[in-house]
C-alpha positions, 0 to 999 in steps of 0.5 A: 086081792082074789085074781076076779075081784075088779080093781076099782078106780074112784075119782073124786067127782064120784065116777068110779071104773072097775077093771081086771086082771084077765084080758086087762078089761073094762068091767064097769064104768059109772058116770052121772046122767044129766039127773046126777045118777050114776050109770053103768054105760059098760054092757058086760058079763053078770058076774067078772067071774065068769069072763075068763070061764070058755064055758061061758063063751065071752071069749070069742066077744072080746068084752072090754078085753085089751085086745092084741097083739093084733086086733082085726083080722089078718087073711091068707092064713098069716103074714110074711115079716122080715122074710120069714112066714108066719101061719096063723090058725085061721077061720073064714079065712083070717084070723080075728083078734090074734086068735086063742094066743090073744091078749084077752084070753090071758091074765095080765100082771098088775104092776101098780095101783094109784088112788091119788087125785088121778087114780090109775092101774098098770099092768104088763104081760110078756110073750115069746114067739116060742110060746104062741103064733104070732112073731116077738118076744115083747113087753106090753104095759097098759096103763088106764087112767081116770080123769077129767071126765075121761078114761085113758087108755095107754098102750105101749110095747118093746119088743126084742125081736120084729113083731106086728102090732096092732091093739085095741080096747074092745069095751062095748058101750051103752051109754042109755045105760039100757038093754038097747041102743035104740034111739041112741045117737052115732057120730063118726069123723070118717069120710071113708071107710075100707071096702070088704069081701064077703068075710070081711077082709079088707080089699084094699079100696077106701069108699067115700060114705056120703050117700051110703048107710056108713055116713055118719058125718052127722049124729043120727040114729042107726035103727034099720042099718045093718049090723056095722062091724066096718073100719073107718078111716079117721080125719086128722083132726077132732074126735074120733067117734061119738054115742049119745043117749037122748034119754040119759043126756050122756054122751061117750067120745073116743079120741085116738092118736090110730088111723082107723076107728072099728065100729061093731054093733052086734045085733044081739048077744045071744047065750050069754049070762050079762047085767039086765038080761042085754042078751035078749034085745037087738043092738044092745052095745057099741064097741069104738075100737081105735087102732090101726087097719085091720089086714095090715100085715098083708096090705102094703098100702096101709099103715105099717104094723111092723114093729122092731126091736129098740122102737117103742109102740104107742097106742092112746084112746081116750073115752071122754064122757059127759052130759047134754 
């Protein structure tokens, strides 16, 4: 297999995922509308070939990358863990994403490849602290898994040395299958969300959205919203968050076992060679990015980040789709 063909999972209800190797990204999904045709519900560059091309600027949006070791942002120029520093290349005062060492910048391994009923890829990736910012000499495997009228998405990692550890998928949907979201449907299982500063760090405070623009406790449209790129804090039960096209009947549910749901909605996506010409509109996508608080290695009253040599981290999103 050439390093930028697309690894191709078909189920046998006809859905079909298209993955790769660089970044271990989504690149296609295809799922039925409520007339039974196949749509592509990823917004994505036009040729795979060019995701892992700078000259093409798709690494700074991360798309359908496996984002890592910590996704998010982390302030003060780095972390302390273990009572040792770590400075951590920074702009606009944090880090976003883990920077250029990020999971999504780099080609993983593919370690297996099932075309049973339940077809699935696996795939690892090794760092050492030697090599890159971030603290660890770790083993990250993700497995995705297409069944049930569902993606799943399952990270796991061991680490030798303490480490933080926060990853996320960073696919961006669309499920009209369109060149906008207008008129989609948004719905967020979140009575908080974490307040931010002018560049987005978290300060520590959880604003209730009730009466806010951020309250998306029933399903509505966000046209006029300003462009969300905000961390809700989950309710233990039910899904996580859900898309829905009026216009295809199709409807994108995430569904995690993480604390916190990052809802990005770039406004457009200027400069960029993507399928049918998205860049040119407003709203062309949604990212549902389960994982845990961003700015967590700095905040002490957020979940912990820490991960330490004999645990096994374990992050599961599951991307369930159907039609209404």
């Amino acid at each position: 297999m050439e390093e930028n063909n697309p690894i191709v999972l078909q189920h046998k209800d006809g859905v079909q995922l298209e993955l790769l190797a660089y970044g271990a990204s989504v690149y296609r999904l295809l799922v039925p509308d409520r007339k039974g045709r196949l749509v592509d519900v990823v917004v994505g560059p036009k040729d795979a070939k060019t995701l892992s091309d700078p000259a093409f600027g798709f690494s700074i949006w991360c798309m359908g990358s496996s984002v890592g070791p910590f996704a998010g942002r982390v302030s003060g120029g780095g972390f302390e863990l273990m009572g040792n520093k770590y400075p951590l290349t920074s702009i606009n005062g944090s880090c976003l994403h883990s920077g250029a060492d990020g999971w999504q910048n780099r080609r993983w391994k593919i370690e297996e490849i099932s075309d049973a009923d339940i077809p699935f890829v696996r795939m690892s990736l090794s760092a050492d602290q030697k090599e890159f910012e971030f603290p660890g000499k770790y083993t990250a495997e993700v497995t995705y898994r297409l069944e049930n009228s569902a993606v799943k998405i399952d990270y796991r990692v061991t680490t030798e040395l303490p480490m933080i550890i926060n990853p996320t998928n960073h696919t961006y949907f669309n499920p009209g299958g369109s060149i906008s979201l207008k008129g989609c449907q948004l719905k967020i299982n979140a009575s908080t969300y974490l307040e931010t500063d002018q560049n987005l760090i978290p300060t520590g405070n959880k604003l209730e959205v009730t009466d806010t623009p951020f309250d998306f406790q029933k399903k509505r449209t966000f046209e006029g919203h300003p462009v969300l790129d905000s961390c809700f804090v989950l309710e233990e039960e039910g899904a996580a968050g859900e898309i829905y096209s009026p216009d295809t009947g199709i409807f994108i549910q995430a569904e995690t076992n993480q604390p916190g749901l990052v809802v990005f909605t770039p406004k457009k996506l200027n400069g960029l060679q993507l399928k049918d010409q998205m860049e040119t509109v407003a709203f062309p996508a949604i990212c549902l990015e389960c994982q845990n608080f961003p700015d967590a290695p700095n905040q002490k009253a957020f979940p912990s980040s820490v991960l330490l040599p004999g645990q096994c981290y374990h992050n599961e999103i599951i991307y369930r789709f159907g039609i209404r």
